[in-house]
C-alpha positions as CSV (number, residue, x, y, z in Angstrom):
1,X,66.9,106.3,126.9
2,X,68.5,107.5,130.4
3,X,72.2,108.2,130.3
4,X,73.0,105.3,133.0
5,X,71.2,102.8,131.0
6,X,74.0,101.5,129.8
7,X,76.5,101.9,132.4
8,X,77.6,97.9,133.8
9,X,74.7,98.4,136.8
10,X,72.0,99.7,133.9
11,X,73.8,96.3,131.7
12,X,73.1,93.6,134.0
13,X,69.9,94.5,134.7
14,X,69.0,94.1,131.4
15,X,70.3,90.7,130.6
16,X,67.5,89.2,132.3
17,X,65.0,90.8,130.0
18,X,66.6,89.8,127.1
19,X,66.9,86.5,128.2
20,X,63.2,87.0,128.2
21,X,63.1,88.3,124.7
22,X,65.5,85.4,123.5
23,X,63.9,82.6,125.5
24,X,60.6,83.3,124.4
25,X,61.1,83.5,120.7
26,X,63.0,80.2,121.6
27,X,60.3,78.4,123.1
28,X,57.6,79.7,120.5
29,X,59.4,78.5,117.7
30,X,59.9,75.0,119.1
31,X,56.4,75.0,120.2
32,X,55.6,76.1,116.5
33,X,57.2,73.2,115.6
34,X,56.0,70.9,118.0
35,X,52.6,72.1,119.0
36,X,51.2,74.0,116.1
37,X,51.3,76.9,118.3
38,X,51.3,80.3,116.9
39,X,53.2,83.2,117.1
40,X,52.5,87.1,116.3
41,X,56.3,87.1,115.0
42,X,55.3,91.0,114.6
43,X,54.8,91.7,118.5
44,X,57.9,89.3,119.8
45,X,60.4,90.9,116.9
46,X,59.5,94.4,118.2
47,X,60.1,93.1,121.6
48,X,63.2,91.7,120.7
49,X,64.3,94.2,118.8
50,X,63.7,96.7,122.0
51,X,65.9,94.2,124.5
52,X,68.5,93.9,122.0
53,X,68.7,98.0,121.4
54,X,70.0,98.6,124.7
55,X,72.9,96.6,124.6
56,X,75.1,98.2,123.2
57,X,78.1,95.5,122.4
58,X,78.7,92.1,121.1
59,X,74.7,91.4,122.0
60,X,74.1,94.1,119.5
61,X,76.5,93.0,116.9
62,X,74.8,89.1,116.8
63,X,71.8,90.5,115.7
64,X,73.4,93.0,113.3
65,X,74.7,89.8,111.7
66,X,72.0,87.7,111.8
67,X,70.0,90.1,110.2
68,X,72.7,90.8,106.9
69,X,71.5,87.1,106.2
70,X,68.2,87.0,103.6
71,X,65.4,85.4,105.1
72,X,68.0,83.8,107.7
73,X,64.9,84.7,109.9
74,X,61.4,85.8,109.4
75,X,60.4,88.5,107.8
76,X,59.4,90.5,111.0
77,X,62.6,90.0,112.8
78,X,64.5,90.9,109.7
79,X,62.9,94.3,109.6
80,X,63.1,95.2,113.3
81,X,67.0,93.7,113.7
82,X,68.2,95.6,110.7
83,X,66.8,99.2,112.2
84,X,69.8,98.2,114.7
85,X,72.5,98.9,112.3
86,X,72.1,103.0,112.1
87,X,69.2,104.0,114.6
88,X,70.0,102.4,117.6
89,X,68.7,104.4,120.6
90,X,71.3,107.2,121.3
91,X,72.4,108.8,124.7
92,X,71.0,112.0,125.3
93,X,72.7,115.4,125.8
94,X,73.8,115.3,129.1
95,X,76.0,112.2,128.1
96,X,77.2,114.6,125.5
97,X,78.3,117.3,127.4
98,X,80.2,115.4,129.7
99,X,81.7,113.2,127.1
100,X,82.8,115.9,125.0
101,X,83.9,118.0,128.1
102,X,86.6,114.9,129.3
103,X,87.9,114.1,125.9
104,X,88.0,117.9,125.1
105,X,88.2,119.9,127.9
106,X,85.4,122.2,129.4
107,X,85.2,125.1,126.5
108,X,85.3,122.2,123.9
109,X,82.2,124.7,122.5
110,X,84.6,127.0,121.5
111,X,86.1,124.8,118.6
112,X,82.9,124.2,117.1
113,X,80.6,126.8,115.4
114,X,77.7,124.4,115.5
115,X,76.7,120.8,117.4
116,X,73.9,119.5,117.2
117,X,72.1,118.0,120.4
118,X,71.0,114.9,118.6
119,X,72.9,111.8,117.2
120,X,73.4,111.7,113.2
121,X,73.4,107.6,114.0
122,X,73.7,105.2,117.1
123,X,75.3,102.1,116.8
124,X,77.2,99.4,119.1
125,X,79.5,101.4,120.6
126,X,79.3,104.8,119.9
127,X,77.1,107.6,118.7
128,X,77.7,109.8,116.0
129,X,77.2,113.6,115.9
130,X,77.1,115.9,112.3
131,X,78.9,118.9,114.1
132,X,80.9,122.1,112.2
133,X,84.3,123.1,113.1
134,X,85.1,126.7,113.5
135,X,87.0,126.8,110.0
136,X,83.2,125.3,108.4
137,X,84.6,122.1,107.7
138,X,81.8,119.4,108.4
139,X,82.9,116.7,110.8
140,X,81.7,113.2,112.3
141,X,82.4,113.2,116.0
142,X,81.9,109.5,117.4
143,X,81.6,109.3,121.0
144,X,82.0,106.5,122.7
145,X,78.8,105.1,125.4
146,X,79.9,105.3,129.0
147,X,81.6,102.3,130.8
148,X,81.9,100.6,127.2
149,X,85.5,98.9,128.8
150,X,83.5,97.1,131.9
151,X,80.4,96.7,129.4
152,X,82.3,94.7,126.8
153,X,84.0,92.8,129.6
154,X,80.4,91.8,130.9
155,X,78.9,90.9,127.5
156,X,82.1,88.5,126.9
157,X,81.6,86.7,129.6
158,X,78.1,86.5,128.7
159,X,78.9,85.4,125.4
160,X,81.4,82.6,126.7
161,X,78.4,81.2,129.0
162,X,75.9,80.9,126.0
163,X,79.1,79.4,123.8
164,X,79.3,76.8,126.7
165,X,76.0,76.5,126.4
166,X,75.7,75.7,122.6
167,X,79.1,73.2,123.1
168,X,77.1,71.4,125.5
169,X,73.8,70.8,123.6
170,X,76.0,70.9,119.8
171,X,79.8,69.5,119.3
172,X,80.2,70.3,115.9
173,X,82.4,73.7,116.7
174,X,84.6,74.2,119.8
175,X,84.3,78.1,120.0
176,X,87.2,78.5,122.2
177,X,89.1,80.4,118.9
178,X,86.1,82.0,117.9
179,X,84.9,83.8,121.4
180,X,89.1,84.6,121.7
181,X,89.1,86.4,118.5
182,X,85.6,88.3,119.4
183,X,86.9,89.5,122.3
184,X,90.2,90.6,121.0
185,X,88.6,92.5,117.9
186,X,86.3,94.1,120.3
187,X,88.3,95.1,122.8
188,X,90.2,97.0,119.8
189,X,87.3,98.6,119.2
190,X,87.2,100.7,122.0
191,X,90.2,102.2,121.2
192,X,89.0,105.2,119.0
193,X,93.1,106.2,118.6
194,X,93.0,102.6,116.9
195,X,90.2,103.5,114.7
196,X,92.2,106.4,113.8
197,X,95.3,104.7,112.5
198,X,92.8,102.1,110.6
199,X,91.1,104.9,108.8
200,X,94.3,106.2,107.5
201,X,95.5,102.4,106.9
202,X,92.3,102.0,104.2
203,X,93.2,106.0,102.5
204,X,96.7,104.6,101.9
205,X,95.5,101.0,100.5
206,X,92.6,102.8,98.7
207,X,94.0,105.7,97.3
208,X,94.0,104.5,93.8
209,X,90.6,103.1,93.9
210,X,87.7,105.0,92.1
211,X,84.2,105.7,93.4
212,X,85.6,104.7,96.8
213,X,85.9,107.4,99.5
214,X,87.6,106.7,103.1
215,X,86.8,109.6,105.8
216,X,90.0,111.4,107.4
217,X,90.6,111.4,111.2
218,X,90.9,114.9,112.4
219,X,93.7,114.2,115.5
220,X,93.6,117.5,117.1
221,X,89.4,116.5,117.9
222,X,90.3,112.7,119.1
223,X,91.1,110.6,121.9
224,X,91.2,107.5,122.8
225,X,87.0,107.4,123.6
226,X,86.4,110.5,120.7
227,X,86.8,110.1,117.0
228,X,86.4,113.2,115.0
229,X,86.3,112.7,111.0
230,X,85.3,114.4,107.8
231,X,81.7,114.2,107.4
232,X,80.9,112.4,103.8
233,X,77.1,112.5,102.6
234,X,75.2,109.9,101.1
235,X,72.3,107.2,101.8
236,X,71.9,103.8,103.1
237,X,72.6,101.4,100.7
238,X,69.2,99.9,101.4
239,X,67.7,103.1,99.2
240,X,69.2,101.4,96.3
241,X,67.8,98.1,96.2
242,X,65.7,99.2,93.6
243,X,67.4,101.4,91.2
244,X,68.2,100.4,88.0
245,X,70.9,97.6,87.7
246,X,73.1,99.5,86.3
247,X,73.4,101.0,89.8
248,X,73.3,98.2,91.6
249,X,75.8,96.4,90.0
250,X,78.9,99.1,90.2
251,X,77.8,99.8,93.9
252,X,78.4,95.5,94.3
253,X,81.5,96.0,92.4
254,X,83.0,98.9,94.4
255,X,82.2,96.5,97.4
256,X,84.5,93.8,96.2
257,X,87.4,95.8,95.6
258,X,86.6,97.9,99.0
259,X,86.8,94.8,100.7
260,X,89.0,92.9,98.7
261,X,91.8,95.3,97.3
262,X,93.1,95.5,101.0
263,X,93.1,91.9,101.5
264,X,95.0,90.4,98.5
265,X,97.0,93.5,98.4
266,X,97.9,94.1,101.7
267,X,96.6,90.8,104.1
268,X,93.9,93.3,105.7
269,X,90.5,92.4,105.9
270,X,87.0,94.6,107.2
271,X,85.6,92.1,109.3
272,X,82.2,94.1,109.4
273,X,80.4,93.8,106.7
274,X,77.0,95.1,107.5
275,X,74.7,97.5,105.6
276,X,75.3,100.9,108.4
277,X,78.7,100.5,107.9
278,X,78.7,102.3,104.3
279,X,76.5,104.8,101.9
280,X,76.3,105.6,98.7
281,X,76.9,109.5,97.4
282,X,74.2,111.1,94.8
283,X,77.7,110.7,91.9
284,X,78.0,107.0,93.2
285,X,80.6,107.0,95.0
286,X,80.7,104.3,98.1
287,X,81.5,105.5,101.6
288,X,83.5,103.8,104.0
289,X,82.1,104.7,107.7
290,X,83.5,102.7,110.5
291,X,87.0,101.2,111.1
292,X,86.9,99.5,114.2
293,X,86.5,95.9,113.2
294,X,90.2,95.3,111.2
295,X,91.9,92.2,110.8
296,X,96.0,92.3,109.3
297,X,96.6,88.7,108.3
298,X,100.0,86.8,108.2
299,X,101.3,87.2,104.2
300,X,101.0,83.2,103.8
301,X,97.4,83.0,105.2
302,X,96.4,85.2,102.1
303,X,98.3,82.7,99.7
304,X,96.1,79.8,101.8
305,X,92.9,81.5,100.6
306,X,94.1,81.5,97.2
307,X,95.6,77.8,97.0
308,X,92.7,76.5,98.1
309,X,90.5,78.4,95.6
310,X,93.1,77.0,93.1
311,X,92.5,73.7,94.5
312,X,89.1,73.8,94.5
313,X,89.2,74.6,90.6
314,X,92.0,72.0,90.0
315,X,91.1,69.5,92.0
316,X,94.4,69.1,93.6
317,X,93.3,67.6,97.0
318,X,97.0,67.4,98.6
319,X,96.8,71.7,97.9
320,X,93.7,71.7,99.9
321,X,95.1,70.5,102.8
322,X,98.0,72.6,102.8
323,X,95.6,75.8,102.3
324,X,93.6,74.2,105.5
325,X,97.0,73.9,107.5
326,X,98.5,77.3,106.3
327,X,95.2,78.5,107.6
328,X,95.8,76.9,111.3
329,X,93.3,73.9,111.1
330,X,95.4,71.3,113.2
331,X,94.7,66.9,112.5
332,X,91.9,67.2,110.0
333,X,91.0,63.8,109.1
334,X,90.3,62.9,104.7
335,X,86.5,63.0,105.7
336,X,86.8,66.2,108.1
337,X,88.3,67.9,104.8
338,X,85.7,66.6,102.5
339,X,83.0,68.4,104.8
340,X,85.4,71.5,105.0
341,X,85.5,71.5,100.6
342,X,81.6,71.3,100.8
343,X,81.2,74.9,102.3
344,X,84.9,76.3,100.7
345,X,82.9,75.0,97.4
346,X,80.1,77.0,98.7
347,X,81.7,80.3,99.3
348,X,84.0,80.4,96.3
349,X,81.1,79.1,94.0
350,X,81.0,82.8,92.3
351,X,84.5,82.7,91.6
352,X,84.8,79.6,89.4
353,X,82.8,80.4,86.5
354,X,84.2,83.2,83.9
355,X,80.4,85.1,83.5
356,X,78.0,87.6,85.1
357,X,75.8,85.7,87.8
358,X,74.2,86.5,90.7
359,X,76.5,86.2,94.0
360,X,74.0,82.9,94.7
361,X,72.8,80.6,92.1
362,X,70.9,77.0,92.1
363,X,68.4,78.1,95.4
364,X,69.0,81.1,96.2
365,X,69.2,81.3,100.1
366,X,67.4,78.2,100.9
367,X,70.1,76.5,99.2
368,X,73.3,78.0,101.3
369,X,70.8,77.1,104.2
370,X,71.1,73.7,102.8
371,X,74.8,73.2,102.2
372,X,74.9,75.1,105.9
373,X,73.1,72.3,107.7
374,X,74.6,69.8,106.0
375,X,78.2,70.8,106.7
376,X,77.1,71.3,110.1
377,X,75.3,67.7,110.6
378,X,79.0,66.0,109.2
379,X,80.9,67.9,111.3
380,X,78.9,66.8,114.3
381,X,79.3,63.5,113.2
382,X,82.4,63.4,113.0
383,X,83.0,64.4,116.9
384,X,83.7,68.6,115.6
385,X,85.9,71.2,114.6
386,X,88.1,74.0,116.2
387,X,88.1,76.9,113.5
388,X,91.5,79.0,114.1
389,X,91.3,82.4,115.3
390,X,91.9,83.8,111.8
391,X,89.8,82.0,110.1
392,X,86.4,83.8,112.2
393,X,86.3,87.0,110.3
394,X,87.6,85.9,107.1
395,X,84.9,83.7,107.3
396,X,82.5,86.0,108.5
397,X,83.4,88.9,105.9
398,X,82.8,86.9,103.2
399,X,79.4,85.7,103.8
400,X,78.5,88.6,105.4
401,X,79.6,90.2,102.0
402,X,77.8,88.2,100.1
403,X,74.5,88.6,101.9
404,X,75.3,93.0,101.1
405,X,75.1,91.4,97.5
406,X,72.5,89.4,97.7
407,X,70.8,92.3,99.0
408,X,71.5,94.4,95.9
409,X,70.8,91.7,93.4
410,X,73.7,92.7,91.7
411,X,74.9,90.4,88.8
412,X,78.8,90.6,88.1
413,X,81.3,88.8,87.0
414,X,82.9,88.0,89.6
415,X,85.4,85.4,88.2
416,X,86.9,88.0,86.7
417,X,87.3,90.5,89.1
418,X,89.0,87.6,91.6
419,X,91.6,87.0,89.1
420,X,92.2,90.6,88.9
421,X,93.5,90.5,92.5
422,X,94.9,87.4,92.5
423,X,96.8,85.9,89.2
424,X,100.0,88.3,90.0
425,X,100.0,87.5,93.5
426,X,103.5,87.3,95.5
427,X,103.3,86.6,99.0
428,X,106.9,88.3,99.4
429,X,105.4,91.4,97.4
430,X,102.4,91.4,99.9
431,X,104.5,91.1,103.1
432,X,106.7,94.0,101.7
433,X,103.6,96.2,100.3
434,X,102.1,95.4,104.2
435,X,104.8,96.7,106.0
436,X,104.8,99.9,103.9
437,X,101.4,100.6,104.7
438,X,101.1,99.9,108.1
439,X,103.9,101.9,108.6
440,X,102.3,104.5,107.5
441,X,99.3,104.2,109.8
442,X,101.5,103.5,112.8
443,X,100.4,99.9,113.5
444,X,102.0,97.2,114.3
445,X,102.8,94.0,111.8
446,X,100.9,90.8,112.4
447,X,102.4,88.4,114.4
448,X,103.8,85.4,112.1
């Protein structure tokens, strides 16, 4: 890859070809349906999978997510999509030196006794580089792709057009909250400083957690556009999925508190949940690798998540709706709220029942397919839905999540580590224990 191919003029360029890529699989797959054409889903996934590995942004991040979801898509395109998570094409050394000589300065050599001309791993936004410091200390430097500001501006507005799109063809979500919280999560991201502050947000909420290990910002290496780090070893979680399940299992539970410990404790949530975001050491222990995708949530949104699993189990319908409203869900109707219960059942299925299970019973995927389509064939019935902002990555984390399990076949109880987190909880003693710790990473409280 040229160093300008992903500057704005190198972006736009490209948008036609993936509308290519994405129109064609399109229009096969209907005429699949319709024709009983065929389609060498090994040929258009590796074509896809090329138009889809220069971008570089939100683009990138769709098909990171679609391809976290078991058999979500076929078998090829699952393959090729989920290379995008760690070996995206990288920038070449010219991008490096001049990166590294803006952030830096132009004897930004000097502070390193060794760095390496090629990217460790390549991902949405940034590349990252094993480098040694002077002192030996191994280090992560992530540098941030050229014009990423303009870039993520371009795909938003690309993004907003196909969400227009889908509105107009599908009424069963107005994506006016959703495409508003995208864009402000991403436009985060591109803050490395940000990143920094997040990083040291999860070693304070984590700190206490075993077999979990959070990488340390080293400031006097950062900007705004570098992030330098500790370096931590390990391998993809995908290495794993078939080791013993013994193995599998306390990677799946070190996940949940990872994920879940900061939420219930503190109101903070990862809202990236894909498999290059984390890897497993040779003594077990899971590593935490990127922290540009945070969410703080208000004190009583946390409590909402855990009425409404309370009102799920109870059947107290009148604590639903107040879990739905503490959420942000404005004039739902009794039947809107049924359809809502059908996918909350859904989600918080592995919660209810006080034994080891898989994540997904009764189905496997094919059934969450099921109670998908269904909750989305009501809802467009019933004239839609406008999910609040905070509800996007909460939403998204947990299924997201749950697709990592999945993946491992792990078999927990997961009833039991739920009530773990959440049978003590005081939303008073949450808003306090949040302000504590993002004090201590120098970040602002949510608003309320």
């Amino acid at each position: 890859m040229s160093d300008d191919e992903n500057t704005l003029g190198g972006r736009l360029a490209r948008y036609a070809r993936v509308g290519t890529a994405v129109g064609g699989l399109a229009a096969r797959l209907a005429g699949g349906r319709i024709l009983g054409l065929s389609l060498d889903q090994d040929r258009h996934a590796a074509q896809l999978k090329a138009a889809l590995g220069g971008l570089k942004g939100p683009l990138m991040k769709v098909a990171q997510m679609m391809s976290t979801l078991p058999d979500a898509l076929p078998d090829a395109y699952v393959r090729e999509l989920a290379e995008l998570q760690a070996n995206a094409p990288s920038m070449g050394w010219s991008f490096v030196k001049r990166r590294m000589a803006t952030e830096l300065g132009p004897d930004w050599p000097s502070h390193f006794a060794r760095f390496p001309h090629e990217a460790a791993a390549a991902a949405s936004l940034g590349q990252v580089h094993r480098a040694t410091l002077k002192d030996g200390s191994e280090v992560a430097c992530k540098l941030q792709y050229p014009d990423m500001p303009a870039v993520v501006e371009a795909d938003l507005k690309q993004l907003k057009l196909v969400f227009a799109l889908y509105e107009r063809l599908d009424r069963a979500i107005v994506t006016e909250q959703i495409h508003q919280e995208i864009s402000a999560r991403l436009r985060e991201e591109l803050d490395y400083r940000r990143e920094a502050k997040h990083m040291r947000l999860y070693r304070h909420m984590l700190a206490k957690e075993e077999g979990i290990a959070v990488p340390e910002p080293i400031d006097a290496f950062s900007t705004g556009r570098l992030l330098t780090m500790s370096w931590i070893d390990g391998v993809k979680l995908t290495e794993i999925a078939s080791a013993p399940i013994e193995i599998r299992n306390e990677t799946a539970l070190r996940l949940f508190r990872a994920w879940y410990v900061p939420f219930y404790g503190y109101g903070v949530i990862h809202g990236d949940p894909h498999l290059g975001n984390y890897t497993l050491a040779a003594d077990g222990t899971l590593n935490l690798l990127d922290f540009g995708c945070i969410r703080v949530f208000r004190p009583s949104f946390v409590r909402g998540v855990i009425d409404l699993y309370r009102a799920l189990r109870g059947g107290d319908e009148e604590l639903a709706v107040e879990a739905y409203r503490i959420w942000g869900f404005e004039t739902l109707s009794r039947e809107v709220i049924d359809v809502l219960n059908l996918w909350a059942r859904f989600v918080y299925a592995p919660l209810m029942e006080d034994r080891p299970r898989a994540i997904q019973e009764g189905g496997g995927t094919a059934y969450g397919r099921q109670v998908a389509t269904k909750v989305h064939a009501e809802l467009r019935r019933l004239g839609g839905i406008a999910p609040p902002r905070e509800f996007v990555l909460m939403d998204r984390a947990a299924v997201g999540l749950g697709a990592v399990f999945l993946r491992l076949g792990a078999e927990i109880n997961w009833y039991s580590l739920f009530r773990n987190l959440i049978d003590d909880f005081d939303e008073a003693v949450l808003a306090e224990r949040q302000r504590q710790a993002l004090a201590v990473a120098e970040l602002p409280l949510p608003n309320l």
